[in-house]
C-alpha positions in Angstrom: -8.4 2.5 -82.8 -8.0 2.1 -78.8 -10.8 2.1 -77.1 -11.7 3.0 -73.2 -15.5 2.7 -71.8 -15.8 6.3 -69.9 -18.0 6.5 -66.9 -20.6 8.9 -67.4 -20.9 10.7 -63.9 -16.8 11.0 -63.7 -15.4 10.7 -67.2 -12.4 8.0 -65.2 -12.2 4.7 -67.2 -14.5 2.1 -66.3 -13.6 -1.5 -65.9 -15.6 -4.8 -65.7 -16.0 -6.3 -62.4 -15.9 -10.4 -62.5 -17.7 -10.2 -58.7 -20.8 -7.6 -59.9 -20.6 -8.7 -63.1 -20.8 -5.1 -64.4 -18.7 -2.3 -65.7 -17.1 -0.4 -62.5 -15.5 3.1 -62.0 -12.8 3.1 -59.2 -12.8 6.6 -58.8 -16.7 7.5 -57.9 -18.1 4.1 -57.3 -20.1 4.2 -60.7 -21.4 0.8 -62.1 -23.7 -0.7 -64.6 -24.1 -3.7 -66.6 -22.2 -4.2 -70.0 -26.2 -4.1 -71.6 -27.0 -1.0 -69.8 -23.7 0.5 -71.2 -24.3 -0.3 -74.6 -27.9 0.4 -75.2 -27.2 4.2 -73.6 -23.6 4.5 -75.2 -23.1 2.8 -77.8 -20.7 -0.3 -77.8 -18.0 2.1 -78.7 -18.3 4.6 -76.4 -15.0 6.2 -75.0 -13.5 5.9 -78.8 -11.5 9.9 -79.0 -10.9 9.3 -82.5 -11.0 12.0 -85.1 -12.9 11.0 -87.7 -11.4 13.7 -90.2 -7.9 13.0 -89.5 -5.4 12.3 -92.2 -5.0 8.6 -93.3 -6.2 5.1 -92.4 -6.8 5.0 -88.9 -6.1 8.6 -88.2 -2.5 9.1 -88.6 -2.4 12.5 -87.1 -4.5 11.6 -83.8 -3.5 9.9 -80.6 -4.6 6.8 -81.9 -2.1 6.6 -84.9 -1.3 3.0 -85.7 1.8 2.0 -87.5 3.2 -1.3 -88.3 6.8 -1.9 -88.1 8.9 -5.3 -89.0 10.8 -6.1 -85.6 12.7 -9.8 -85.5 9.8 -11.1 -88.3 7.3 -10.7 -85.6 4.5 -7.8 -87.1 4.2 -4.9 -84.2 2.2 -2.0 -83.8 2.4 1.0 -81.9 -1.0 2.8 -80.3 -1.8 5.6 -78.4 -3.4 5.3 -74.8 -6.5 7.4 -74.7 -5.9 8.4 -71.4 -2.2 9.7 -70.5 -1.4 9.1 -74.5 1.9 7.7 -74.3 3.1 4.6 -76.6 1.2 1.0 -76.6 3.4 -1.4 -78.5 1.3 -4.5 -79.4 2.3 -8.0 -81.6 -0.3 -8.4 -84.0 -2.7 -10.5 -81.8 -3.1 -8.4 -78.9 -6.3 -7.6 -78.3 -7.0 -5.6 -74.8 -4.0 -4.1 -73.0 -3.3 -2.2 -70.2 -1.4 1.2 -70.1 2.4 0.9 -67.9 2.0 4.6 -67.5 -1.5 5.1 -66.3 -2.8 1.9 -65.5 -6.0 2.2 -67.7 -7.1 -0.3 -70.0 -7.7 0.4 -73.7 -9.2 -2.2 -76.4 -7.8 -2.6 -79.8 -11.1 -2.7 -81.8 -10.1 -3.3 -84.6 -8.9 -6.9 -83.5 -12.1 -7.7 -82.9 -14.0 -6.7 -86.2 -15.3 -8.7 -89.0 -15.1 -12.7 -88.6 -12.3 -11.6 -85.9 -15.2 -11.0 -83.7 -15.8 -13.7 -81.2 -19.3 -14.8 -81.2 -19.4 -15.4 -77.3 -17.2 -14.1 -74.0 -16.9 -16.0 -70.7 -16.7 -13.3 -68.0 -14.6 -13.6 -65.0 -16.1 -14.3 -62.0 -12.7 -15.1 -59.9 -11.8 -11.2 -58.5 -7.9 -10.3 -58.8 -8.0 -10.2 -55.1 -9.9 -13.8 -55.4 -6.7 -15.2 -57.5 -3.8 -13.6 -55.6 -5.5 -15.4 -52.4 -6.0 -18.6 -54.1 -2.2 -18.5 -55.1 -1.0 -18.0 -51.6 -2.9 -20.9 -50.6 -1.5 -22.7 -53.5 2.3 -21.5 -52.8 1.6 -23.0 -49.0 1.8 -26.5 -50.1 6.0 -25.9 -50.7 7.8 -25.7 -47.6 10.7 -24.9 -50.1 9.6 -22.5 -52.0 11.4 -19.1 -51.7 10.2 -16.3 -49.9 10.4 -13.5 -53.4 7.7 -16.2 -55.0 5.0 -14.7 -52.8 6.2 -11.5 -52.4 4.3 -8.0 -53.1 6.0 -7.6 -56.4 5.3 -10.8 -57.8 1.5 -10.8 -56.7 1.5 -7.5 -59.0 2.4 -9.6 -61.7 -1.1 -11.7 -61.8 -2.9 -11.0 -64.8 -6.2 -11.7 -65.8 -6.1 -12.6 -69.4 -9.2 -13.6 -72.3 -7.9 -17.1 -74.0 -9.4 -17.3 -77.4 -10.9 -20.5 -77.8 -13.2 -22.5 -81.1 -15.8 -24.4 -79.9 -16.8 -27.6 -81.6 -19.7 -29.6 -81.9 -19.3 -33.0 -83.5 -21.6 -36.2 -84.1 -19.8 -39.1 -83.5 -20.3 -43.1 -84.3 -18.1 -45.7 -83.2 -18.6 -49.0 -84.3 -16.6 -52.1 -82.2 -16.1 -55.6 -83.5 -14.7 -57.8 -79.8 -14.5 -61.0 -78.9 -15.6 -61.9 -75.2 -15.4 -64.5 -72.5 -17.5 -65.9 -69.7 -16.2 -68.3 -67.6 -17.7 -70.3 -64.2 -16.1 -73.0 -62.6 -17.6 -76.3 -60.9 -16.4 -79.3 -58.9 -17.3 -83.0 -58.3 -15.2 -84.3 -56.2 -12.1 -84.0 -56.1 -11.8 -82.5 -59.5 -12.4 -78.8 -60.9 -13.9 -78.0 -64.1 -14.0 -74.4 -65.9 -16.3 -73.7 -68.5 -15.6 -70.8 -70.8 -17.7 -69.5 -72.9 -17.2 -67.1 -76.7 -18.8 -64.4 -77.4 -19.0 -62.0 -80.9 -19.8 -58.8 -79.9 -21.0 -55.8 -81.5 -21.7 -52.1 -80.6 -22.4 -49.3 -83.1 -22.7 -46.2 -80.4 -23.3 -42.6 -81.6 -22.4 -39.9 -79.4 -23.2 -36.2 -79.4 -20.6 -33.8 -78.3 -20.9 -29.8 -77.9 -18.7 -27.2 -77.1 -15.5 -29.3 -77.5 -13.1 -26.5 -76.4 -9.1 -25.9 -78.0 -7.2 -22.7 -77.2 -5.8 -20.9 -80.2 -3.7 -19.3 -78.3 0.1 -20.0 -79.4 1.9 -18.7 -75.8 -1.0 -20.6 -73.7 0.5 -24.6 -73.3 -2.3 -26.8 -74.6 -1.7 -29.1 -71.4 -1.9 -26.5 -69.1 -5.2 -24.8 -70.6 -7.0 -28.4 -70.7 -6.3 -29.2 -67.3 -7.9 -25.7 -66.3 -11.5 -27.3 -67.9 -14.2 -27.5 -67.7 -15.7 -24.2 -67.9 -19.4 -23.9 -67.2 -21.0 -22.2 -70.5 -24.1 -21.7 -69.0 -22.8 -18.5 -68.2 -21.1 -17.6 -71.5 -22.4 -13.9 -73.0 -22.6 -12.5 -76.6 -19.5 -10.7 -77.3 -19.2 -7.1 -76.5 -16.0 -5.4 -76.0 -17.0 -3.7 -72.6 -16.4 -7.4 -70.9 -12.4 -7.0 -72.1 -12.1 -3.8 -69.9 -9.4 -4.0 -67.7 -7.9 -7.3 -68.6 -5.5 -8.5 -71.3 -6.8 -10.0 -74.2 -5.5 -11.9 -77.6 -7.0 -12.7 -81.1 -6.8 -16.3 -82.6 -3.2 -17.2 -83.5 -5.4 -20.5 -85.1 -7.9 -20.7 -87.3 -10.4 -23.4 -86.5 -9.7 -25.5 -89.8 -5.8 -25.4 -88.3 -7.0 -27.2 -84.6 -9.5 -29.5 -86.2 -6.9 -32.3 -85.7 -6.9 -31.9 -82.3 -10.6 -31.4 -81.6 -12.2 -34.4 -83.5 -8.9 -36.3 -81.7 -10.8 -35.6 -78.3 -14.2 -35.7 -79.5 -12.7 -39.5 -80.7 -10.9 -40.7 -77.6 -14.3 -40.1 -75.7 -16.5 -41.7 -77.8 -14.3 -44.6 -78.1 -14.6 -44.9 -74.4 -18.6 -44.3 -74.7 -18.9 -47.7 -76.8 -16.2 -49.8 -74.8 -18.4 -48.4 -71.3 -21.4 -50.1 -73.3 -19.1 -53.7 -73.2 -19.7 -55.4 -69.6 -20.1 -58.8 -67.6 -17.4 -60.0 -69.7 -14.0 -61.7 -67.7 -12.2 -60.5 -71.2 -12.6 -58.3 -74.1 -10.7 -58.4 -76.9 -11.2 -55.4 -79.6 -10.9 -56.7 -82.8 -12.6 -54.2 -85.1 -13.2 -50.4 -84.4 -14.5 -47.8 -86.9 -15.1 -44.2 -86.1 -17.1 -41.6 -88.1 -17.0 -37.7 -87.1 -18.7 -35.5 -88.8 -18.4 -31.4 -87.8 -21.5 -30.4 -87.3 -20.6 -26.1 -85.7 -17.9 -24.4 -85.2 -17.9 -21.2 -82.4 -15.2 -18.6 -81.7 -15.1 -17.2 -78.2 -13.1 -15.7 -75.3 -12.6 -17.5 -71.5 -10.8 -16.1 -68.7 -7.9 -17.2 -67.0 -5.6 -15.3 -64.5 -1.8 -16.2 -65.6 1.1 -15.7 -63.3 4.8 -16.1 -65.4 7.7 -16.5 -63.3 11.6 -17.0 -63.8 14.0 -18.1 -61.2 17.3 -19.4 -61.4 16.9 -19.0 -65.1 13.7 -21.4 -65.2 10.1 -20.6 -66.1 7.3 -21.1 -63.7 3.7 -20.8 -64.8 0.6 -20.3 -62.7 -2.8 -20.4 -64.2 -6.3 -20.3 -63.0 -9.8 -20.5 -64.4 -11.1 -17.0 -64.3 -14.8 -18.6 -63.7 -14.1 -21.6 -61.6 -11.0 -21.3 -59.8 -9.5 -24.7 -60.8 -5.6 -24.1 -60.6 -2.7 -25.3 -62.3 1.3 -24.8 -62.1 4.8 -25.6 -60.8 6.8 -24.4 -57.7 10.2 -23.0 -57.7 12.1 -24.7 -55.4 14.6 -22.3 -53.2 18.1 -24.0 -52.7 18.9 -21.6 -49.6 15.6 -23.7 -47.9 16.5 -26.9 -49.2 20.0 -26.6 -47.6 18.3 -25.5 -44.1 16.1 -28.0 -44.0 18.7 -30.7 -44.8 21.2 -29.3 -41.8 17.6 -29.6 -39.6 17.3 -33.0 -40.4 20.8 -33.8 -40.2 21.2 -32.6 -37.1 18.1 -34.1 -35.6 19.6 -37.0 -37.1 22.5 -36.8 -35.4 21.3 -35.9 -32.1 19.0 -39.1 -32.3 22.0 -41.5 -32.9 23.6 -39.8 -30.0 20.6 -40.2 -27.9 21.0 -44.2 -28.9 24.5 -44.4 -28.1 24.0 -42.9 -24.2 21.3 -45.1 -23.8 23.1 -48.0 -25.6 26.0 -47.4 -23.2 23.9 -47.0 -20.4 22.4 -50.5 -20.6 25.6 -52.1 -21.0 
């Protein structure tokens, strides 16, 4: 089933606001918080669908699903509560946005059962917030071409709910070195260095929670760790209302699946915990190093980024920033038609200087 969160003065589709930090109509100014919503509503509320229609999900409503085999990727096609016309979704979209109308609709069913995240970051970073952080961003390239910060390609930002697991481990890391001290002395003439050996030992355990992975397969692992860290202070039980108005996906990873690359990170740090514990030695040399890791919780949730995907010259560019923080990551395009200009500027300062030197040169003589 789609569903939309109606507002209850206008009946227009009500979206959540990252600034407010509740559910917002555009059309009459209406707002109140995603609790608010529920407890009067129902978490539901703005679902159209027939519950005597014919078939699984009501095959004879607006919100008809069917599932069709299209390049061995599994698609399905929805209904958009609002205007009706055709949603197609891959199998792990979770929250879309309507191209005819413009309103969002949520997938529910995507988010059901142990496919419901336990906890949701909301955005706090605006739409307007991003596209002015990306202009900023897009400053720092005197080459980069004009049709990169143009009106169509702002339109392009989207604000998009990363699945994430969430891992807390217990870690112990037990180091075997050998160590030096040195001093040096003089009598004389003559300079003696005394070193002295050391066996050292450190059996550190470390605590780590929250140890976030995306398990998204189109989000670059690089790119969403270098958006961390997120502040989960401010994370919020899941309800669907905080999806309205933004794109969303279910796992494409089960946790079990990025538990490789979790207790890898949970590992590096608490290697460099113990070796941090190692000082006022000249030298240390590692000998021995042992770690244990043992999973203590596992948590499923959704954080915000705003994604901006761009092709020129037949290359991708990516732009991505946290949705709560407003740390930034990407690559500029680099426009040919500048770099030219520029090099016929510099050229022909160039030129003129050497000129300049040759007058004066000839002057002199």
């Amino acid at each position: 089933m789609v569903v939309t969160y109606k507002c209850p003065q206008c009946g227009a589709v009500m979206e959540f606001d990252g600034q407010s930090g509740k559910l917002h109509c555009d059309s009459c100014g209406a707002a109140m918080s995603v609790e608010e919503y529920k407890r009067e509503y129902g978490e539901t509320a703005g679902d159209d669908t027939d519950p005597e229609a014919d078939g699984p999900l009501g095959e004879d409503s607006y919100v008809r699903a069917r599932e069709e085999e299209v390049e061995t990727v599994r698609m399905q096609v929805y209904h958009c509560p609002s205007c009706g016309a055709e949603l197609v979704t891959d199998e792990h979209t979770a929250a879309v946005i309507c191209s005819f109308c413009g309103n969002p609709g949520l997938i529910a069913d995507r988010m059901d059962g142990m496919r419901r995240p336990k906890a949701v970051l909301p955005f706090k970073i605006t739409r307007e917030q991003a596209v002015e952080r990306f202009l900023k961003w897009t400053k720092h390239g005197l080459l980069t071409p004009r049709e990169f910060t143009s009106q169509n390609t702002l339109e392009k930002i989207t604000g998009m709910y990363v699945p994430y697991w969430l891992y807390d481990y217990q870690v112990n890391v037990a180091l075997r070195a050998r160590a030096t001290r040195s001093h040096t002395t003089r009598r004389g003439d003559t300079e003696y260095t005394y070193t002295d050996h050391y066996h050292v030992f450190r059996s550190v355990d470390s605590e780590f929670e929250r140890v976030p992975v995306d398990a998204s397969e189109r989000m670059e692992d690089k790119v969403m760790e270098s958006l961390e860290p997120y502040d989960y202070q401010e994370m919020k039980p899941f309800e669907m209302a905080y999806l309205s108005g933004y794109l969303a996906e279910k796992y494409n990873y089960t946790s079990d699946e990025l538990q490789g690359r979790a207790k890898n990170r949970a590992r590096e740090a608490a290697i460099g915990v113990a070796r941090g514990t190692i000082s006022g030695y000249h030298t240390v040399n590692v000998t021995d190093q042992r770690v244990q890791i043992r999973e203590k919780h596992v948590d499923y949730v959704m954080l915000p980024v705003w994604v901006l995907n761009y092709r020129y010259q037949g290359q991708n560019y990516a732009f991505t920033l946290n949705g709560q923080t407003g740390r930034l990551n990407g690559r500029l395009p680099v426009s040919m038609g500048k770099v030219a200009k520029w090099f016929g500027i510099i050229s022909g300062v160039s030129f003129m200087g050497l000129m300049a030197v040759s007058v004066i040169g000839g002057l002199l003589i």
